[in-house]
N, CA, C and O atoms as a GROMACS GRO file, in nm:
protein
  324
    1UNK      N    1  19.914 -15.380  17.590
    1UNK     CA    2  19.881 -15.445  17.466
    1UNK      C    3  19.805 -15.352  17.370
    1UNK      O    4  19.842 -15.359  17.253
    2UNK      N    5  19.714 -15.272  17.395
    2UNK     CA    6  19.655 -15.174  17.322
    2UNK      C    7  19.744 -15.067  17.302
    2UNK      O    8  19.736 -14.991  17.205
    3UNK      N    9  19.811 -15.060  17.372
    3UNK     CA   10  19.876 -14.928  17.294
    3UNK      C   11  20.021 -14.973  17.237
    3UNK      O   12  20.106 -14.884  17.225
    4UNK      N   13  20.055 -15.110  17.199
    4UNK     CA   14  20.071 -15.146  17.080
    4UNK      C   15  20.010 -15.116  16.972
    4UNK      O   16  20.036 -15.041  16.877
    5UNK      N   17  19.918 -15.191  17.001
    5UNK     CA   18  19.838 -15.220  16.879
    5UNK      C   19  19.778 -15.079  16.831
    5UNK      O   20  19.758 -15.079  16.710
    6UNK      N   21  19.754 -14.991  16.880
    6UNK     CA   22  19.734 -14.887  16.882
    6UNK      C   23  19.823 -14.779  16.783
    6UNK      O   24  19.771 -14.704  16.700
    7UNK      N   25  19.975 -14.789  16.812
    7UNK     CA   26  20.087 -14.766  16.758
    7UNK      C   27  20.168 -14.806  16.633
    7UNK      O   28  20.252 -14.766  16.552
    8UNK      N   29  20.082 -14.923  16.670
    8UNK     CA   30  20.120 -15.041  16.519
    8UNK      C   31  20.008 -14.968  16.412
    8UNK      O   32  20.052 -14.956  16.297
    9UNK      N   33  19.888 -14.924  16.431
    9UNK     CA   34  19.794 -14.890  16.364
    9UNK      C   35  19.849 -14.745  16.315
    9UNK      O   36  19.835 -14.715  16.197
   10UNK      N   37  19.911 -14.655  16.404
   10UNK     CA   38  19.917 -14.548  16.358
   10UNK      C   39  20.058 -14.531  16.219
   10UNK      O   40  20.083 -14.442  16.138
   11UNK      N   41  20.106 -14.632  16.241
   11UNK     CA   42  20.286 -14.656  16.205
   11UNK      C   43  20.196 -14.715  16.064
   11UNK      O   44  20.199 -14.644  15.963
   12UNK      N   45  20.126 -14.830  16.060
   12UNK     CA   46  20.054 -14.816  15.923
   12UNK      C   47  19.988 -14.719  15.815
   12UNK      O   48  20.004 -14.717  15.693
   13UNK      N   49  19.921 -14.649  15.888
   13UNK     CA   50  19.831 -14.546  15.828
   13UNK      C   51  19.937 -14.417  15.782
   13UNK      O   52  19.928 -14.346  15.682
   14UNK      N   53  20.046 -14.414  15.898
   14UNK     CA   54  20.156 -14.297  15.824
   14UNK      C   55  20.182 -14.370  15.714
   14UNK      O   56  20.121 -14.333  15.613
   15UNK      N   57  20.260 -14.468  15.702
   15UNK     CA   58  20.339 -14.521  15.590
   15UNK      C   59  20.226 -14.543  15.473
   15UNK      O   60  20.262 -14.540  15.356
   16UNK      N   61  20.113 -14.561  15.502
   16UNK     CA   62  19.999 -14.547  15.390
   16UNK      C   63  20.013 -14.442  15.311
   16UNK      O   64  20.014 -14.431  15.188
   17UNK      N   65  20.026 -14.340  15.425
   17UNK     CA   66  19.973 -14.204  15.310
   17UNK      C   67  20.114 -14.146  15.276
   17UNK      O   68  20.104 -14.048  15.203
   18UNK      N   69  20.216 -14.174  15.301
   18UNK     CA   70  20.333 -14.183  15.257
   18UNK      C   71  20.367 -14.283  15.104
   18UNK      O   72  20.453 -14.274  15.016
   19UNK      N   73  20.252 -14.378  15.128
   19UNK     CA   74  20.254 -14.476  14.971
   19UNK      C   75  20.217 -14.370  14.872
   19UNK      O   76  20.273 -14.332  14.769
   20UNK      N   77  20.078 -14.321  14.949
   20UNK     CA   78  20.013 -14.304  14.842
   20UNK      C   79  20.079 -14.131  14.784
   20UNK      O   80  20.059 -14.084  14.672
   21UNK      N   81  20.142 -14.077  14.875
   21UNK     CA   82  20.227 -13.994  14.829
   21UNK      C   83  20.279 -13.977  14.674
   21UNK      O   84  20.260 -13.923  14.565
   22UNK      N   85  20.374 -14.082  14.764
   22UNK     CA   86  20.502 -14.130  14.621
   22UNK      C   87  20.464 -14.207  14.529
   22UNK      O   88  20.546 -14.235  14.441
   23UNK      N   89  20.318 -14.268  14.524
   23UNK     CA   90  20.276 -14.306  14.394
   23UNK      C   91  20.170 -14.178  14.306
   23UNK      O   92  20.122 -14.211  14.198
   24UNK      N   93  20.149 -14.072  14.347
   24UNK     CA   94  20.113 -13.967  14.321
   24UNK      C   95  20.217 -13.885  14.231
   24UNK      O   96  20.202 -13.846  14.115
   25UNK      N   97  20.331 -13.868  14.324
   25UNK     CA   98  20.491 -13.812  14.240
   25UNK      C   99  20.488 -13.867  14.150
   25UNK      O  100  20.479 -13.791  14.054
   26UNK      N  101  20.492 -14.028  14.106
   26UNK     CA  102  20.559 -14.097  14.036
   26UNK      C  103  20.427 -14.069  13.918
   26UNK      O  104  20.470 -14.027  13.810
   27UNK      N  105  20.317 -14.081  13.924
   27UNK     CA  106  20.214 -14.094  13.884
   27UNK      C  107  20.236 -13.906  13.743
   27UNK      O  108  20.220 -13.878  13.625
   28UNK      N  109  20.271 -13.853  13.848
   28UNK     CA  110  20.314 -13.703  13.814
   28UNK      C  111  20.445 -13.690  13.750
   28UNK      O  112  20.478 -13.572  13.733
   29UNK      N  113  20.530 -13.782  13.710
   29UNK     CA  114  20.588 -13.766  13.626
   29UNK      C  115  20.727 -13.768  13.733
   29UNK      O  116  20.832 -13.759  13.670
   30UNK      N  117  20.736 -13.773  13.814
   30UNK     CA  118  20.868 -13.728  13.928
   30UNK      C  119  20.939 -13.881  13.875
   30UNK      O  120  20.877 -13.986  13.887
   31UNK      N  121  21.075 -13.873  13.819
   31UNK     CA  122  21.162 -13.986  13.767
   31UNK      C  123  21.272 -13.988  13.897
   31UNK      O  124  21.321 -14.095  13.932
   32UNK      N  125  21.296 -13.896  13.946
   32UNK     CA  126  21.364 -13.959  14.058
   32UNK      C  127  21.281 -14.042  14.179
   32UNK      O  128  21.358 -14.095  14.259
   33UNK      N  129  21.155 -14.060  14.203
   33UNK     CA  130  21.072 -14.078  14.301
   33UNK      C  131  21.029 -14.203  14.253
   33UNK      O  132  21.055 -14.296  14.330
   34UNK      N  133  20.952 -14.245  14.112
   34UNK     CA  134  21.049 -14.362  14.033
   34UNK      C  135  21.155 -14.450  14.063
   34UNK      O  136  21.130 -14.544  14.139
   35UNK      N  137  21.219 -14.443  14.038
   35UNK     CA  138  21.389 -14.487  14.084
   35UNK      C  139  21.385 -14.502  14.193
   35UNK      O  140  21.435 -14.612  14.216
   36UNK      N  141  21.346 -14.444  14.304
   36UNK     CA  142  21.422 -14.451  14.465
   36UNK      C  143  21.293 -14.558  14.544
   36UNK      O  144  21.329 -14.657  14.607
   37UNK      N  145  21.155 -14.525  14.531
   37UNK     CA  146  21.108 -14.619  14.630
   37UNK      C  147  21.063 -14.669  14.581
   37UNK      O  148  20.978 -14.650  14.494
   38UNK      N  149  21.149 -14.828  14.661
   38UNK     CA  150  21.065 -14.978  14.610
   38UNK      C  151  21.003 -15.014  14.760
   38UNK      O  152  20.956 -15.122  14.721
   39UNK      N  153  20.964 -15.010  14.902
   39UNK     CA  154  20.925 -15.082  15.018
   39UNK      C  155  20.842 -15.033  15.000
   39UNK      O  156  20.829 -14.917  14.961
   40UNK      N  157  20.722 -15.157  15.040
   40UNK     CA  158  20.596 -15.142  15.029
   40UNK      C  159  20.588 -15.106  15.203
   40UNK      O  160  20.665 -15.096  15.299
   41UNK      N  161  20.415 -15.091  15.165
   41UNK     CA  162  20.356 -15.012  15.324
   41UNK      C  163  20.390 -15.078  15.424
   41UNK      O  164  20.463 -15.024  15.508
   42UNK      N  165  20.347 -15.202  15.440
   42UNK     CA  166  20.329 -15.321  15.553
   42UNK      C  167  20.490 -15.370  15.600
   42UNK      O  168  20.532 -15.411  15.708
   43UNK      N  169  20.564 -15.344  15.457
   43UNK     CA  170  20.710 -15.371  15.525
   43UNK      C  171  20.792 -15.261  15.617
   43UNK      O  172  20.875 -15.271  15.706
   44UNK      N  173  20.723 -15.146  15.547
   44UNK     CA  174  20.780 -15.028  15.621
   44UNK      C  175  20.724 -14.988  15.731
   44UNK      O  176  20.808 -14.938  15.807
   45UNK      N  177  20.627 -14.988  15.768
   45UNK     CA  178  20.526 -15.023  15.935
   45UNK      C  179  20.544 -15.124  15.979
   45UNK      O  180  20.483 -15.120  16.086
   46UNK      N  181  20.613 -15.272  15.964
   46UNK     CA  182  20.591 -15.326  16.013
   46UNK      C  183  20.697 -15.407  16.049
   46UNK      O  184  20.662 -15.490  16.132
   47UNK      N  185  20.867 -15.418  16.004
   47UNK     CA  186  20.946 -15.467  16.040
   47UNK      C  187  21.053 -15.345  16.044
   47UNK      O  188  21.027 -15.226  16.024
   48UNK      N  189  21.218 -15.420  16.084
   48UNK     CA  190  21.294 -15.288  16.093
   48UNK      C  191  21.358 -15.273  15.969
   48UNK      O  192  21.412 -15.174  15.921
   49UNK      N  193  21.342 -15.388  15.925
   49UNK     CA  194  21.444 -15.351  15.793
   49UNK      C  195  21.359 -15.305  15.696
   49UNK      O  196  21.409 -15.236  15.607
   50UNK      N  197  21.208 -15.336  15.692
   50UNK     CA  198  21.166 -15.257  15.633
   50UNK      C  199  21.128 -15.101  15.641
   50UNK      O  200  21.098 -15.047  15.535
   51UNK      N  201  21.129 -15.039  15.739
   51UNK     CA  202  21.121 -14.926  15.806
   51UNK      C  203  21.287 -14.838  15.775
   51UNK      O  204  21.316 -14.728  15.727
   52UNK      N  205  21.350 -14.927  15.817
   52UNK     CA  206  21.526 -14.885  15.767
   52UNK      C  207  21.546 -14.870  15.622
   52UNK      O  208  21.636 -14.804  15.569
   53UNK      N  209  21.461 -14.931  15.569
   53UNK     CA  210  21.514 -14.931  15.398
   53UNK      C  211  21.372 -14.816  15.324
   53UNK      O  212  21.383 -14.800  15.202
   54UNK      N  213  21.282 -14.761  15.375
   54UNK     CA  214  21.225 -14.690  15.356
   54UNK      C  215  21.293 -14.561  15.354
   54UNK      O  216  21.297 -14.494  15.250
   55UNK      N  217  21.365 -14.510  15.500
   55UNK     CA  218  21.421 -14.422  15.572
   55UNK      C  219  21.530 -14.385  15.442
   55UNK      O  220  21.531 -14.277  15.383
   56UNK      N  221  21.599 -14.472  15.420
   56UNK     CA  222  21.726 -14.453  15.302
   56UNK      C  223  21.648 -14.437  15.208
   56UNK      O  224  21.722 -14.377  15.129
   57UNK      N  225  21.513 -14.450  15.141
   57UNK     CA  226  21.493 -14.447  15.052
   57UNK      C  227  21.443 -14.241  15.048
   57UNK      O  228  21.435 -14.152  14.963
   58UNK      N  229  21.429 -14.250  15.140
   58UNK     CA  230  21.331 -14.102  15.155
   58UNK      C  231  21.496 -13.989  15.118
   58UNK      O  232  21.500 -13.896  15.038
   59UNK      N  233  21.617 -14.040  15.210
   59UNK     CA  234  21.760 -13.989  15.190
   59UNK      C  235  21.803 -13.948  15.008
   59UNK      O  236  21.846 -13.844  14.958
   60UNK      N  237  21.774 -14.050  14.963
   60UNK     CA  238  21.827 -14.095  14.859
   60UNK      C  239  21.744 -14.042  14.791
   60UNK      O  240  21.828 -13.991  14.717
   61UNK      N  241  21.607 -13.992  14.731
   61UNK     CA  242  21.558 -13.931  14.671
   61UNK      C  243  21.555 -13.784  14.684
   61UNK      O  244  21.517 -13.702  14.600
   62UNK      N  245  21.602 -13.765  14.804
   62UNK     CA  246  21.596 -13.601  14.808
   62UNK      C  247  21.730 -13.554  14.766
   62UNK      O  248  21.761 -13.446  14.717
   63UNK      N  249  21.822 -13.683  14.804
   63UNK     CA  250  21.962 -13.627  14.723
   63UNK      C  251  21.974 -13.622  14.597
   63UNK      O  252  22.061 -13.555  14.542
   64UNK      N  253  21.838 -13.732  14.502
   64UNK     CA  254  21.911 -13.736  14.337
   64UNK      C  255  21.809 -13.637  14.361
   64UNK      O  256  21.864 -13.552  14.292
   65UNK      N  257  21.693 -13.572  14.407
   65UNK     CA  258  21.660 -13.403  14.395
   65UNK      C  259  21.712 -13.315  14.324
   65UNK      O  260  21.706 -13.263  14.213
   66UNK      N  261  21.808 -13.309  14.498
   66UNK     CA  262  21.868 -13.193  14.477
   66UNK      C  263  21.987 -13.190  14.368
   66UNK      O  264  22.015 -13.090  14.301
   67UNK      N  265  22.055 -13.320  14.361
   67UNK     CA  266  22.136 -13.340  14.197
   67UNK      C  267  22.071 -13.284  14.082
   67UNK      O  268  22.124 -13.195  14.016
   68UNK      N  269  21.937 -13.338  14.051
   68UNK     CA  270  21.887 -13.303  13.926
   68UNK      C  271  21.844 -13.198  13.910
   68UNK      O  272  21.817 -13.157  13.797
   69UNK      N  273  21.821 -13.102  14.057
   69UNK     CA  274  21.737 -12.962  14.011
   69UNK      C  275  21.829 -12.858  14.051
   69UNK      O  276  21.776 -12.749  14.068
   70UNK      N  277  21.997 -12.868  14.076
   70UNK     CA  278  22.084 -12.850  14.093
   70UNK      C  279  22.091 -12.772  14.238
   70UNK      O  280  22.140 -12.661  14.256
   71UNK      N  281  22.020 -12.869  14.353
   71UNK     CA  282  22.046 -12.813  14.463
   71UNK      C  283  21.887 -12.743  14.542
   71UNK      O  284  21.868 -12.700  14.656
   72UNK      N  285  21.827 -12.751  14.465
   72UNK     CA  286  21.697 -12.678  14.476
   72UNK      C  287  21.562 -12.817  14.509
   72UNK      O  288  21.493 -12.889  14.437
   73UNK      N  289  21.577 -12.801  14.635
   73UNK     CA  290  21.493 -12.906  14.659
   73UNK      C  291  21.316 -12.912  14.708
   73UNK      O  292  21.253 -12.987  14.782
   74UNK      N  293  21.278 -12.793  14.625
   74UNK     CA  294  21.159 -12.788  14.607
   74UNK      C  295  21.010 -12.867  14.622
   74UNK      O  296  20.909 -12.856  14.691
   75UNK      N  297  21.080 -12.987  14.472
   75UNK     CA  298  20.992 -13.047  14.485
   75UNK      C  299  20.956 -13.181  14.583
   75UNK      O  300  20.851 -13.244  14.593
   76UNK      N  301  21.094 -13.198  14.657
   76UNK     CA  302  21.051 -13.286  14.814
   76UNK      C  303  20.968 -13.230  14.911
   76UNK      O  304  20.968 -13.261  15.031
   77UNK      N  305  20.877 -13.125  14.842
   77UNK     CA  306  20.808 -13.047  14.975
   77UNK      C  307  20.704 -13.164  14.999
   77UNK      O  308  20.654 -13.163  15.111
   78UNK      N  309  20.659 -13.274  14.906
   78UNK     CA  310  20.508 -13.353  14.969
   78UNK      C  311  20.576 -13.467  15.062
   78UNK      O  312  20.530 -13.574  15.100
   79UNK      N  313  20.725 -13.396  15.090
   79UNK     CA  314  20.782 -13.520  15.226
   79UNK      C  315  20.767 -13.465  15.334
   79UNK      O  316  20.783 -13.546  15.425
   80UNK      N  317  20.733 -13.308  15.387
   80UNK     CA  318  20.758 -13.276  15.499
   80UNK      C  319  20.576 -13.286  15.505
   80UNK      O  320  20.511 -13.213  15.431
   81UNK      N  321  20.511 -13.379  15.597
   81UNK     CA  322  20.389 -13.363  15.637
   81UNK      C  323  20.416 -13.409  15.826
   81UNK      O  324  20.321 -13.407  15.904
   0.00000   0.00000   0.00000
């Protein structure tokens, strides 16, 4: 039971600082990062479809990326932590 709960805690706190990431990008002017994520924290730590629709969302922004900076995917570097 604790190391649920344990796991559940850590699966929050990633997807936290993963929020607060991409509201930083967006905050910074990033229009594709904008556009691509709408799942909030608690859905994405905490169910599958929210966790699944995060996952596509992370896909999908690095692809209109690399579209818009013609292949040069630079500025997805604050995804690899």
């Amino acid at each position: 039971m604790l190391k649920r709960l344990r796991d559940t805690v850590i699966e929050v706190v990633g997807h936290r600082r993963l929020t607060k990431d991409i509201k930083q990008a967006v905050a910074s002017g990033d229009q594709e990062a904008a556009r691509t994520f709408r799942t909030g924290t608690l859905a994405a730590a905490l169910t599958t479809r929210g966790r699944d629709a995060r996952g596509q969302e992370v896909i999908d922004y690095v692809e209109a990326v690399q579209q818009a900076d013609g292949g040069n995917a630079d500025r997805t570097g604050w995804l690899r932590r």
